[in-house]
N, C-alpha and C positions, 0 to 999 in steps of 0.2 A: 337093689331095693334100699333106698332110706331109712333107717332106723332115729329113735329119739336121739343118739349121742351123733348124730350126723348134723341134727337142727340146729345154729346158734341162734343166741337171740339178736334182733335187731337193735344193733348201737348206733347214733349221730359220729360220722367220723369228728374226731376228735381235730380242734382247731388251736393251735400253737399259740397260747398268747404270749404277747413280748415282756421279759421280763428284765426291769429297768434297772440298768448301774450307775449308781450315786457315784462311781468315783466319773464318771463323764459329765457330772454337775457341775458349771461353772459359775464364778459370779456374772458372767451375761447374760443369766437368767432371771435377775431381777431385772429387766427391764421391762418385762413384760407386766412387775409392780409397778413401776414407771410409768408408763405408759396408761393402765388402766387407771392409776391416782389421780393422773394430771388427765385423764379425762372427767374426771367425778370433780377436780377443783377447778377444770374449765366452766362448768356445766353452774357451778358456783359464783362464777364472777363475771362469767357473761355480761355486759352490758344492755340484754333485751330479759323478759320474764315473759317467758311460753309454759302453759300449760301441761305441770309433767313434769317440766325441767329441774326442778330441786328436787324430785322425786327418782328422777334416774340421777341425778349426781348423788345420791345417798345410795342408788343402790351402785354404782360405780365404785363409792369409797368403802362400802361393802365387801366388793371383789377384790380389791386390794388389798385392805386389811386379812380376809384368809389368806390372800397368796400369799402375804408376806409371811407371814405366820407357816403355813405350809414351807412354803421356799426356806425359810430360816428351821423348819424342823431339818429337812432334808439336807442344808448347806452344813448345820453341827451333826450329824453323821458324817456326812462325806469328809469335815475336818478332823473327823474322830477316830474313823476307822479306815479313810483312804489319807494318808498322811502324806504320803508322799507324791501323789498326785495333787494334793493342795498345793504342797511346798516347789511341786514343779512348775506349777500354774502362776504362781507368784513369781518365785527366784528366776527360774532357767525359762521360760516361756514368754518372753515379751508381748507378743500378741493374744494371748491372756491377760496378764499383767494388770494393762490397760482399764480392762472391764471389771476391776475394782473400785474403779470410779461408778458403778451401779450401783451395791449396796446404801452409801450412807444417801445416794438421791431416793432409793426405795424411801427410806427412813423418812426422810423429811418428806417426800410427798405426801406420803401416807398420815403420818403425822400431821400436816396443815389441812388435809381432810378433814382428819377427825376434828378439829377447832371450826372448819367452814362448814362441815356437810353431819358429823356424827355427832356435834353438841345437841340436837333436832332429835337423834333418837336415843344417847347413850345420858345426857345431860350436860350444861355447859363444863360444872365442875371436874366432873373425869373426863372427860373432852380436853379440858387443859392439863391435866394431868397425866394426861397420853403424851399429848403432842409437846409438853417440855420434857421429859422424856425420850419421846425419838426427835426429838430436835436434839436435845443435847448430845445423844448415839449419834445422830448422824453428822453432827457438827465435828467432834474429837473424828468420826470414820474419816470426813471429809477432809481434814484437815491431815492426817494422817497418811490418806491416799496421796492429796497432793506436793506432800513433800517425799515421802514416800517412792513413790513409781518415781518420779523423775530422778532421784537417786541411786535407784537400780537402775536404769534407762543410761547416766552419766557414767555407773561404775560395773554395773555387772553386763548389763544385755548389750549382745551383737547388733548393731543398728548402722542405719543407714540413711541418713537424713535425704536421698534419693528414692528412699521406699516408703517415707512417713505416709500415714492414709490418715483419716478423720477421726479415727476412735483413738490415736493417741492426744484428745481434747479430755477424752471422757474423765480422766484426776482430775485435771485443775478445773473443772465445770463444777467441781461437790459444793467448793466454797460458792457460787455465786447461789446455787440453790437453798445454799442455808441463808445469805444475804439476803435473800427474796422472802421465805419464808420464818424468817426471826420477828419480823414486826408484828405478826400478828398474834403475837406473845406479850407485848409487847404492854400494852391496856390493863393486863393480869397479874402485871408485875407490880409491887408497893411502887409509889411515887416516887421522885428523887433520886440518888445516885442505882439503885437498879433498875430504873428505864433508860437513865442514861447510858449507863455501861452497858445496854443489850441495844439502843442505836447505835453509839460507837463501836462497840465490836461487829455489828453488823456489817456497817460504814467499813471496817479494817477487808471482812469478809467477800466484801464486794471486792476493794480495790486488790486481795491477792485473789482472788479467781479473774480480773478483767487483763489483767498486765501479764499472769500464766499464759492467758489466752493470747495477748498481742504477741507475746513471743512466739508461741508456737505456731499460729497461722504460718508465717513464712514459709516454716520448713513444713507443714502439712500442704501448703500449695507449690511448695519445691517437689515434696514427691508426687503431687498428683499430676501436674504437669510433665514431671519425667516418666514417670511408671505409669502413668494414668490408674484407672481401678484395675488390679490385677487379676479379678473374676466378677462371672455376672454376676453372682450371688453376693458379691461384698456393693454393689451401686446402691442398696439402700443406705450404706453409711455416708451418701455426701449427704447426708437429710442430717447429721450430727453435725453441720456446721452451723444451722440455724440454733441449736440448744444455747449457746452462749449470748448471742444475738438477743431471743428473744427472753432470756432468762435477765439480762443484764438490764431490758427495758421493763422489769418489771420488777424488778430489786428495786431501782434506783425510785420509782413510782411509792411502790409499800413504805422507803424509807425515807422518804418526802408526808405520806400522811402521817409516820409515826413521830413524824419530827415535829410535828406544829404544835400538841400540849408540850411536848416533854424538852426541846428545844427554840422556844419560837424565836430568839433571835437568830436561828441559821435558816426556820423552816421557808420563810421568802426564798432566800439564795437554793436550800434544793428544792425548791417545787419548782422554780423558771430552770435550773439544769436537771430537774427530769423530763420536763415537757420536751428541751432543744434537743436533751440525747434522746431520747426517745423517738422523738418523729425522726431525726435522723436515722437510726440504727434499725428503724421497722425498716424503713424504706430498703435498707440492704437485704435484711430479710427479707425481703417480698423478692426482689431481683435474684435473689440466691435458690429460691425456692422455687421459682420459675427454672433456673438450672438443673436445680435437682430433681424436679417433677420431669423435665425433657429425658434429661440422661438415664431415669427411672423407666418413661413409657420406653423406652427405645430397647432398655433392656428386656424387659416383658415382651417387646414384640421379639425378640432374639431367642425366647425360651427361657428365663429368668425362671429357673427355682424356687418353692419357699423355703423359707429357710429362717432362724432365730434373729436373723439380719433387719427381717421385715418390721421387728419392732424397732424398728431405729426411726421410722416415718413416723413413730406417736407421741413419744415426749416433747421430742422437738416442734412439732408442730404446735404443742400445748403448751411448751414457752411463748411459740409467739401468741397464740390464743389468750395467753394474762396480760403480755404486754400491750397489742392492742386491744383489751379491754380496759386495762389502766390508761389507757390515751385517751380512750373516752368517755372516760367519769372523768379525765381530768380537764381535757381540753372542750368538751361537749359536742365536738366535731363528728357529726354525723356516718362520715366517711371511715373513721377509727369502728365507729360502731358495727359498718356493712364488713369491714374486714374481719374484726371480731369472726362476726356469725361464721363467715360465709371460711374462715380458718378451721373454727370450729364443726362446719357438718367436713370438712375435709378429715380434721379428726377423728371423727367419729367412725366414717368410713376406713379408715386407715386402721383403727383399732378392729373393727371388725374383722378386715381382713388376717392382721395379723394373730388375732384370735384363734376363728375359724381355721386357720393351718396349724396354730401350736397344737387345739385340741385332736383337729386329725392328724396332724402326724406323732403325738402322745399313744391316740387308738391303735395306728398302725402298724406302731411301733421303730417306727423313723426316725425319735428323736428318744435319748437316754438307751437306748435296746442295746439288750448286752449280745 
């Protein structure tokens, strides 16, 4: 027979939640700020106006601004009290290393937001006061990384110009993103020698992210062609070839309009070499990204993981989504404008997906679980 001390009470079995180690936090995880900024200043510069659309690029620049905020609580922990896991991720980890180059583009995307998308809710005045600010952060980051990593890469890290893959672009890419997004500072600044000095240093900014970049290609298409991608889960990074591509066509644009009050005797000369490099260099990005989209489906049909990788499809795709929309406020060519869009809902889709798997595998415990 049964007695009362024989009863228990009825409990929900208990379910494991996963609990998250900050020192497994890298800086490739602001890409995912990245990615969600440059879609909230895609949404912004679009070349058409739909109903809605500055309405989700503010709440876009929205999500960004927490993460980053979130992401930067969590990266001064992880520097705080995982020290030596920082200093391994830098120094002795190359393939870390690299993704230092995310930080100061978080910064400035988030930053040109808040002047394109959050002067609408926050005011233009602390709008600019944001975004010089993390321009200035992410300009010295920028600047920093890109001399920086290629200097450990020359003297410290084991390498192998036959295993280069795509993500060693990601340093020398910081300076082109601040080159793009300097101009629009640019109106806010007194007349006179400080608008000048912030086109030219801009103007400086471009030309050392563009020449970083011609060097490097080489040896990034020396290893891909010898090593090819060396797992399914790394194919979303040939999508980081288009970042410089379309970032570079859309510097040179912003620093073509900021040139006309503040330099008009050069603004002629770069408005006709933004238009020429411009159509040129989309056009590679277009063909590049037909490569990259094939080599992508073919992985997915393979069984392709998700994985932190997938954000690699959303910035880059939203460099070219400014540049050709800057072709087409400049050139008025119709054609600039259907690429626009039709970059942009690819975008859009591409963030989603990459979304949707960070937050489930966040849930699950699949990514950060200790």
């Amino acid at each position: 027979m049964s007695t009362l001390a024989d009863v228990r009470p009825l409990t929900r079995p208990s379910v494991a939640r996963p609990r998250f180690d900050l020192a497994q936090l890298g800086p490739n995880w602001y890409a995912a700020v990245m990615g969600t900024a440059i879609l909230g200043n895609g949404a912004a510069v679009l070349p058409v106006r739909a109903p809605g659309l500055v309405a989700f690029g503010e709440v876009m620049w929205a999500l960004g601004l927490a993460a980053l905020l979130v992401l930067g609580g969590a990266r001064l922990v992880h520097l705080t009290r995982h020290r030596e896991a920082a200093r391994t991720q830098l120094l002795d980890d190359p393939a870390t290393a690299v993704f230092y180059g995310c930080p100061p583009m978080a910064l400035l995307a988030v930053g040109l937001g808040t002047l394109l998308l959050g002067s609408k809710v926050i005011g233009t005045g602390p709008a600019v006061v944001i975004d010089a600010v993390l321009w200035t952060a992410g300009t010295v980051y920028a600047l920093a990384v890109a001399g920086g990593i290629p200097y450990l890469m020359i003297t410290r890290h084991r390498l192998s110009a036959l295993e280069a893959n795509p993500t060693w672009l990601l340093p020398v890419v910081a300076p082109l993103v601040a080159a793009a997004t300097g101009p629009a500072l640019v109106p806010h600044l007194p007349a006179g020698l400080p608008q000048q000095a912030m086109v030219y240093g801009c103007w400086s900014l471009f030309g050392i992210g563009l020449l970083a970049t011609l060097v490097l290609l080489p040896v990034v298409f020396t290893g891909l062609f010898h090593s090819k991608v060396p797992a399914l889960v790394l194919t979303p990074a040939l999508f980081l070839l288009l970042g410089p591509l379309g970032q570079s066509v859309t510097a040179v644009h912003q620093l073509a309009d900021a040139a006309r009050p503040v330099l008009p005797a050069l603004a002629p000369a770069m408005a006709a070499l933004a238009e020429l490099y411009g159509v040129a260099v989309i056009g590679v990005a277009v063909l590049w990204l037909a490569v990259a989209l094939t080599a992508n489906l073919r992985a997915r049909r393979a069984g392709m993981p998700f994985a932190m990788t997938w954000w690699a499809y959303t910035f880059p795709v939203g460099t070219c989504v400014t540049g050709a929309s800057a072709l087409a406020r400049h050139t008025g060519f119709g054609g600039f404008t259907g690429l626009a869009v039709g970059l942009f809902a690819l975008l859009a889709v591409a963030w989603a997906a990459a979304a949707s798997g960070t937050v489930a595998g966040l849930a699950r415990g699949r990514l950060l679980a200790r």
